[in-house]
ROMILO-133956 format. One line per field, with one value per residue (C-alpha): residue number from 1; residue in one letter; x, y, z. Coordinates in pm, whole numbers, plus 32768, in hexadecimal, padded with zeros to 4 digits. Layout:
% ROMILO-133956
n = (NUM;...) .
res = (A;...) .
u = (X;...) .
v = (Y;...) .
w = (Z;...) .
END
This chain:
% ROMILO-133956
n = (1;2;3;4;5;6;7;8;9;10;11;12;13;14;15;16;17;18;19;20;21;22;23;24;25;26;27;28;29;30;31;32;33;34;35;36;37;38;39;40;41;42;43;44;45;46;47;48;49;50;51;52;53;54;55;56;57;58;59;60;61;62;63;64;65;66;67;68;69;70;71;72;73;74;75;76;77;78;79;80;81;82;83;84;85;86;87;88;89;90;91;92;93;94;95;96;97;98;99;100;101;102;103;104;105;106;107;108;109;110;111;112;113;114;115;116;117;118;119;120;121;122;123;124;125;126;127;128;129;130;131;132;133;134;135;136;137;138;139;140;141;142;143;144;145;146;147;148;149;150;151;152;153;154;155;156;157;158;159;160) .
res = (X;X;X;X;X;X;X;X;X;X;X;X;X;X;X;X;X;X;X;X;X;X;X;X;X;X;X;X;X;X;X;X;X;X;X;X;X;X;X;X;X;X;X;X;X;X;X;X;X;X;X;X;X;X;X;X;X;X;X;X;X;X;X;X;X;X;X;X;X;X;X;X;X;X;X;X;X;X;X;X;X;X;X;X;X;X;X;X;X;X;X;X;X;X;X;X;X;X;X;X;X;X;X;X;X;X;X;X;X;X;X;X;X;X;X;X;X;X;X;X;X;X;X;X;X;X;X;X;X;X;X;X;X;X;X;X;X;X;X;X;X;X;X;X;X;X;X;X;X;X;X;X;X;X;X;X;X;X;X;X) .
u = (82B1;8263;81CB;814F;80E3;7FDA;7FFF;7F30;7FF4;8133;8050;7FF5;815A;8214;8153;8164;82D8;82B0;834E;8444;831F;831F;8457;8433;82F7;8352;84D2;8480;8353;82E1;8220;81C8;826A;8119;810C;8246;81B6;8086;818A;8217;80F3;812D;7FDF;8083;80FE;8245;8306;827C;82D9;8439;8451;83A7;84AB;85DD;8525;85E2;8692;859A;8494;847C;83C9;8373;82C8;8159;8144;7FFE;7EBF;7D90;7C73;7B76;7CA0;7CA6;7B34;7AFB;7C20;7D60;7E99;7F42;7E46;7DF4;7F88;7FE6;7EE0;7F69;80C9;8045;7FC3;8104;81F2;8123;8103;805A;8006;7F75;7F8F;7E8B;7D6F;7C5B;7B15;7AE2;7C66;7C55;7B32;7BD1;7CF9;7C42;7B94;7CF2;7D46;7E46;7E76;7E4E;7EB6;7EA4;7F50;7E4D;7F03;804E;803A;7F7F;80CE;8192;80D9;80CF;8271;827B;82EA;8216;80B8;7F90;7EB9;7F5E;7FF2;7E6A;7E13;7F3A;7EE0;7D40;7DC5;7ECA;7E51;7D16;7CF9;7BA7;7B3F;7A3A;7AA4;7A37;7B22;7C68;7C1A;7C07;7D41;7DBE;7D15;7D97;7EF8;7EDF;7E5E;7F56) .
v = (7C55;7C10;7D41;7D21;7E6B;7E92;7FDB;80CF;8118;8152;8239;8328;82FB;837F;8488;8504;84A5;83CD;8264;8285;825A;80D1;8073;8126;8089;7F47;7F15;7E38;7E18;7D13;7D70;7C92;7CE9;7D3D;7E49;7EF5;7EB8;7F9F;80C4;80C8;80F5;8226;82A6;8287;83E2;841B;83E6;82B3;8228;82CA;81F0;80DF;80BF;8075;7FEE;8032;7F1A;7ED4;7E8E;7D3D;7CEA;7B9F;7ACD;7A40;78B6;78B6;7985;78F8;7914;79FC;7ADB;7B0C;7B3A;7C41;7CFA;7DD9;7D0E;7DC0;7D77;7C22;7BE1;7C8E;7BBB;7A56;7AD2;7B15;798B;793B;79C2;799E;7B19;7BAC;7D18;7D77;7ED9;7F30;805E;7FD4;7F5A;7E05;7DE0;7DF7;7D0E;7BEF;7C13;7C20;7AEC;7A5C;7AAE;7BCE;7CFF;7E11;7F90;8086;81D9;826B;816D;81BC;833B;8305;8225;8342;845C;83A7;8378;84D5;849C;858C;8669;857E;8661;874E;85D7;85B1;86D8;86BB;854C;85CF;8709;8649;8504;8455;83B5;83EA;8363;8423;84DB;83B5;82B7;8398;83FF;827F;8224;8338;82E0;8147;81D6;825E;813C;8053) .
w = (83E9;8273;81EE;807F;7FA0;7EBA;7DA7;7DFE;7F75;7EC7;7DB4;7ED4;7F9F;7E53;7E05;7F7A;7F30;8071;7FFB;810E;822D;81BD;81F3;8350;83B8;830F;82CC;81A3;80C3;7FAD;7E8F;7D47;7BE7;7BAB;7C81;7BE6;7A86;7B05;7BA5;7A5D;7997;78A6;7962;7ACC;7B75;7B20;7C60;7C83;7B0C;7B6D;7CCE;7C0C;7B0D;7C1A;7D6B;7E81;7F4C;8058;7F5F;7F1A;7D8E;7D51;7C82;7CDA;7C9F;7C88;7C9D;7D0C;7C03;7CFF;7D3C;7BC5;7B5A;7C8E;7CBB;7BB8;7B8D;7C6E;7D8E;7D38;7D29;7E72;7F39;7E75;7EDF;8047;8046;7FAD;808A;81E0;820B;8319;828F;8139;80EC;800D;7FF0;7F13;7FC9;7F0B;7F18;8093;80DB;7FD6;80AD;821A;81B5;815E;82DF;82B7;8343;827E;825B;8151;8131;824A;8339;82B9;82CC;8429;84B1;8439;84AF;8602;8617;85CA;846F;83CB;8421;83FE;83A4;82C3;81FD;81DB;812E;8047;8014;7FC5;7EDC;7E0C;7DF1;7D74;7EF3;7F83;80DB;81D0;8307;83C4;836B;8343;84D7;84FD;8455;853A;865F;8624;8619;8771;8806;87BB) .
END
């Protein structure tokens, strides 16, 4: 499975100093140069700047050939680049938070799953504690979502 990141997953998975859960869930995972221009934005948390600045072996950065024009005008760089590299390389999963970021990328066909996913996979292998992950991830981080849809991302990790 080709698995393609988008920033803002890694943002949340460095500050909870939980990088390691991708490799786990994914083995490898692709991310424009784009998006590792945005982790090492003098703004980005720390850790992630850190991780940014010597990515690990099973993340893949590559260069976008081309992004399409309605990528651009709607969406960041890193966004509109992650879904271009999707097309590019075939991927099947997108892993990306933000809500226009999504829906460009649904109506592109992928799959996609952002850190509530992620921290739901884990929390089901018995990785970490769902809901305590949550509260760190709500108290720490700018990430806001409503009780509703982190009990669905848990509920849609159970089902599977």
């Amino acid at each position: 499975m080709i698995v393609v990141s988008d920033t803002t997953p890694l943002r949340y998975l460095a500050v909870l100093g939980h990088l390691d859960l991708l490799p786990r869930l994914f083995d490898r995972v692709h991310c424009p140069s784009a998006v590792i221009q945005e982790c090492l934005h003098p703004r980005a948390p720390s850790a992630l700047r850190k991780w940014a600045e010597q990515p690990p072996d099973w993340l893949i950065v590559t260069e976008v050939a081309e992004v399409e024009a309605d990528l651009r005008d709607v969406l960041d760089a890193g966004e509109a680049a992650a879904i271009a590299l999707a097309q590019q390389l075939r991927a099947e999963v997108i892993l990306i938070d933000e809500r226009e970021g999504r829906r460009c990328a649904l109506a592109r066909g992928f799959i996609t799953a952002g850190t509530l996913n992620i921290l739901a996979q884990a929390g089901r292998s018995e990785w970490l504690d769902y809901l305590a992950i949550i509260e760190r991830l709500k108290t720490e981080t700018n990430f806001r979502a409503s009780q509703t849809v982190i009990d669905s991302a848990w509920a849609a990790s159970t089902s599977r």
